[in-house]
C-alpha positions in Angstrom: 104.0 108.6 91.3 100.2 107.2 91.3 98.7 108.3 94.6 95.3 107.4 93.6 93.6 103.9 92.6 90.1 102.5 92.1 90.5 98.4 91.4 88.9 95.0 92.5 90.8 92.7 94.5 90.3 89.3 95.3 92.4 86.9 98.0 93.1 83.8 98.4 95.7 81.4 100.3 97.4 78.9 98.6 99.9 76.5 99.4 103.8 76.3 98.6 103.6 74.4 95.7 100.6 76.2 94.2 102.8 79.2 94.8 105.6 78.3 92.8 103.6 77.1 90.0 101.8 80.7 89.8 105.4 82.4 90.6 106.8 79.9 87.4 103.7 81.4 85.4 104.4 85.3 86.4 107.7 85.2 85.3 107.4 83.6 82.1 104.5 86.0 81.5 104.6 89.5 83.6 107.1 91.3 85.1 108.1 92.3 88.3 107.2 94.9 90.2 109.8 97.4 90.7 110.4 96.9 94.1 111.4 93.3 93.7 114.4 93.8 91.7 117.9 93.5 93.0 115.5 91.9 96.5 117.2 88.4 97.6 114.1 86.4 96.3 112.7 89.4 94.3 110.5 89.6 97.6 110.5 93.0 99.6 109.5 94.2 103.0 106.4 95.5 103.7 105.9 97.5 107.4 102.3 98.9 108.4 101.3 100.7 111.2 97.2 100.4 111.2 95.3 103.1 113.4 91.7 102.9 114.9 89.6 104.2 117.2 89.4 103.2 121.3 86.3 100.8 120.5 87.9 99.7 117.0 85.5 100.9 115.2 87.2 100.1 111.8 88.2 96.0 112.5 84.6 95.7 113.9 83.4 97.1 110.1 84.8 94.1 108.4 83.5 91.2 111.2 79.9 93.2 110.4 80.9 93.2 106.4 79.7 96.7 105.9 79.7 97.6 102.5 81.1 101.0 102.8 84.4 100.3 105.3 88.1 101.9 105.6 91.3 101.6 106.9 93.7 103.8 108.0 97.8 103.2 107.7 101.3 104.5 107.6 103.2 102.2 105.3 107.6 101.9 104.6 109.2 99.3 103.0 112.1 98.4 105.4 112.3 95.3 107.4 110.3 94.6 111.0 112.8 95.6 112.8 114.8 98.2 110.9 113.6 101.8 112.4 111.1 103.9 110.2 113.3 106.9 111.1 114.3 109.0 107.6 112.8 106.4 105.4 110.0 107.4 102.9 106.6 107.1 104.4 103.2 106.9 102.6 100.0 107.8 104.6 96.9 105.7 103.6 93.0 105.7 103.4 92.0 102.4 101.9 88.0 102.4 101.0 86.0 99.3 99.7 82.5 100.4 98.6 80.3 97.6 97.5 83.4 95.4 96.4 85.3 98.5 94.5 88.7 99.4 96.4 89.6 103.0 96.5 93.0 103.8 97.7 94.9 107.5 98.4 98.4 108.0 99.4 100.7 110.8 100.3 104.7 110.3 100.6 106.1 112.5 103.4 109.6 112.5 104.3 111.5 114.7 107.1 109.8 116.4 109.9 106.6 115.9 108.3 106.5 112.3 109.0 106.0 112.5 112.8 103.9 115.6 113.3 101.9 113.6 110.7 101.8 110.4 113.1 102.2 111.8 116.1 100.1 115.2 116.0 98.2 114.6 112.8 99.1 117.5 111.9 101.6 119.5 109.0 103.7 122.6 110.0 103.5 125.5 107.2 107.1 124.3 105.9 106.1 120.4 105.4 103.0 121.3 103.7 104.7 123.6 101.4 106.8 120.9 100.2 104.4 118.7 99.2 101.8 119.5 95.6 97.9 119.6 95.8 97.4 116.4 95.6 99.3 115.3 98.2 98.1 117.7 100.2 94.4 116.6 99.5 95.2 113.3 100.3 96.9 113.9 103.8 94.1 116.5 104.6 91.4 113.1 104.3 93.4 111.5 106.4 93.6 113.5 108.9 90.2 114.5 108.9 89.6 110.8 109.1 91.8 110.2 112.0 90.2 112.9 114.0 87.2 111.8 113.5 87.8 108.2 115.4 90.6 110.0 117.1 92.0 106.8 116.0 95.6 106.5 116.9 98.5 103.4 116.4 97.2 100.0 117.1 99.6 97.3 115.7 102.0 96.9 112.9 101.4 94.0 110.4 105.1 93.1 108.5 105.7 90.9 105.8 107.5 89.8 102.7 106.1 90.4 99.0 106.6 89.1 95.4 104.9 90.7 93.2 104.3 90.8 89.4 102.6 93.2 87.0 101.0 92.9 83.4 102.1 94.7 80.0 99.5 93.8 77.7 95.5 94.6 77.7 94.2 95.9 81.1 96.3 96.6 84.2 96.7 93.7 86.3 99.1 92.8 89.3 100.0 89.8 91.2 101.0 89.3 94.7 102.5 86.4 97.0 102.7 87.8 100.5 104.6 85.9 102.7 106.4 85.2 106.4 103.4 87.2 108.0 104.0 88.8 111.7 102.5 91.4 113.8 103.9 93.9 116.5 101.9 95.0 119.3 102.6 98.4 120.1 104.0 100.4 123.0 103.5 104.1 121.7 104.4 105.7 125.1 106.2 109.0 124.4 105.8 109.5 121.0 107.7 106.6 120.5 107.3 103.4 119.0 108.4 100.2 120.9 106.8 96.8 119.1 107.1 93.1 120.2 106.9 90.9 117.2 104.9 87.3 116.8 104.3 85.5 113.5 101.0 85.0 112.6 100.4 81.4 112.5 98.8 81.2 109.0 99.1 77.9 106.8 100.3 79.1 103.2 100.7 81.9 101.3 98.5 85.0 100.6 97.8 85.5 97.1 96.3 88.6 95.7 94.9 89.4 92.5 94.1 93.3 91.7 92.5 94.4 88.6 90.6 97.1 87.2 87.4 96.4 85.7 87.5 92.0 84.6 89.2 89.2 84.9 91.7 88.8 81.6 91.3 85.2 80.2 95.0 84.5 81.4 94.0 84.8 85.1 90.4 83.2 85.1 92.4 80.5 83.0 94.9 80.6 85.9 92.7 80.6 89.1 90.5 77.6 87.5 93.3 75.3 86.6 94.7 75.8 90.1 91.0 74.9 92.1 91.4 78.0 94.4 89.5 79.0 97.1 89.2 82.8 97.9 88.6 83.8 100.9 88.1 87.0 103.4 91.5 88.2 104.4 92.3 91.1 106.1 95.3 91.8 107.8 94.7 93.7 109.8 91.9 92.1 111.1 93.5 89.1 111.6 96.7 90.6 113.3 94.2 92.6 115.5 92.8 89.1 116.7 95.8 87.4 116.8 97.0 89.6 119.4 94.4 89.4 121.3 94.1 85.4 121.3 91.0 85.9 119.1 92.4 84.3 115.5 89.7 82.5 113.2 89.9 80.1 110.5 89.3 82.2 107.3 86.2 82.1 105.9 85.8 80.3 102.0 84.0 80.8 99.0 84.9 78.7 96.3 86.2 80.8 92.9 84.0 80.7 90.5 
């Protein structure tokens, strides 16, 4: 399993029928990721838990656009309201450095999942059943997390079709849908989260590649007259919950 990544990304939101168009397109052309099969509408659930620090140090990086910037999550695949308790989780340092995205993950499962989120900590059995690498990656985290003494802050849920190239360099394609946040109650080591759909006109698309655009996407984005734009989840869940939400700014694709 790939628990490392170093990639561009670039966003936009596109509407409905612009969607199915570039869905039509991946699936005459890629195929899907491995998560969308057997999924009713190859689409799958995505559930994030983002942590910051009290003055929220980390959504105040990307208002500021600081070039060096992170975030910290706990991600599962399992729907918004389907408990996270047993189920895979992966611990996450996302990075973007001067437009370069740099990503580490560690899957823990058992008791190592809450004395991870809870104590940001592992006991001597969890951490023996986990390789180096793993290990490496949960030890940044957690040096991370101390250092903002960043805890849970809100959970960002939604659906994802997603599509992946064969041929030349790696690319993947993503339509993220049906976007909601929970604001969180963590008393008692427990999580409690009242959900509200984020009031965003279209559909996220996200483009991820590792060094240029292939001809068959520049070809793509031009013919469909996108706009990209700064999105952040996070970000925009964190102001949504806090009555705060702004239109998205643009930059037209070139």
């Amino acid at each position: 399993m790939q628990t490392a990544w170093q990639r561009y990304e670039v966003k936009f939101i596109v509407d409905e029928g612009t969607a199915e168009r570039i869905t039509r397109y991946c699936r005459a052309n890629l195929r899907f990721d491995a998560y969308c099969v057997g999924r009713p509408g190859y689409r799958y659930p995505i559930h994030s838990v983002y942590l910051d620090s009290p003055d929220f140090v980390l959504a105040r990086s990307v208002v500021e656009r600081r070039a060096d910037r992170y975030k910290l999550r706990v991600r599962t695949y399992r729907e918004f309201n389907q408990p996270m308790d047993g189920l895979p989780t992966f611990f996450e340092v996302k990075r973007k450095l001067n437009g370069v995205v740099y990503k580490t993950r560690v899957r823990l499962s058992g008791p190592a999942v809450p004395e991870a989120f809870w104590n940001n900590f592992l006991g001597a059995e969890s951490e023996s059943q986990i390789d180096d690498r793993s290990r490496k990656n949960i030890t940044k985290f957690m040096f991370l997390r101390q250092r903002l003494q960043a805890q849970p802050v809100i959970s960002v849920h939604y659906e994802r079709e997603a599509y992946e190239s064969d041929f030349g360099q790696r690319v993947r394609v993503s339509l993220d849908r049906s976007l909601r946040y929970g604001v969180l109650d963590t008393t008692g080591q427990s999580i409690r989260e009242v959900w509200w759909p984020l009031r965003l006109q279209g559909v996220i698309l996200e483009i991820k590649f590792t060094d240029t655009y292939p001809d068959w996407v520049e070809n793509l984005l031009e013919k469909s007259d996108l706009v990209r734009r700064g999105i952040c989840k996070y970000l925009m869940c964190s102001q949504a919950a806090n009555g705060l939400f702004q239109p998205l700014e643009e930059a037209r694709y070139v």
